[in-house]
N, C-alpha and C positions, 0 to 999 in steps of 0.2 A: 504493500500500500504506500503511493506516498504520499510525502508529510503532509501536504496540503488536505487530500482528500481525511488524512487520519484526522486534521485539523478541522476540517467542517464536520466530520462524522461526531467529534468529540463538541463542539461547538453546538449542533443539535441539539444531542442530548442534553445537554446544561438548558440550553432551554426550554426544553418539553421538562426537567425538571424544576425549573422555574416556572412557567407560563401562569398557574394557578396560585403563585405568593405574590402578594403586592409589592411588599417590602423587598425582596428578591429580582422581583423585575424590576425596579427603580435600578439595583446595584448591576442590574446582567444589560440594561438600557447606557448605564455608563462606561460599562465595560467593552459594547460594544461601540461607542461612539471614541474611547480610546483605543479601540484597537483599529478602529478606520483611519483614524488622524495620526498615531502614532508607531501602531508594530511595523518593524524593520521587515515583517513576514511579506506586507501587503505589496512589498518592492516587486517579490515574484508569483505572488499567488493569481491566479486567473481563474478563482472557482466566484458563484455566482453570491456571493458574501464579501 
């Protein structure tokens, strides 16, 4: 698998485990908006996230 795909596969589930906490989607909401603007990943990733 690679990293990328294991990265959305693992990125999923965090949010299917989130989806139904409020307080957890606030933190999986910011998490996801620092990993748009900031991880070094998104230089090579071309998945649709």
């Amino acid at each position: 698998m690679e990293p990328n795909q294991f990265a959305y596969a693992l990125w999923t589930r965090v949010e299917s485990l989130f989806r139904n906490n409020r307080e957890a989607r606030a933190i999986y909401s910011t998490a996801s908006r620092n990993y748009h603007s900031a991880s070094p990943l998104r230089i090579c990733h071309d998945g649709p996230w």
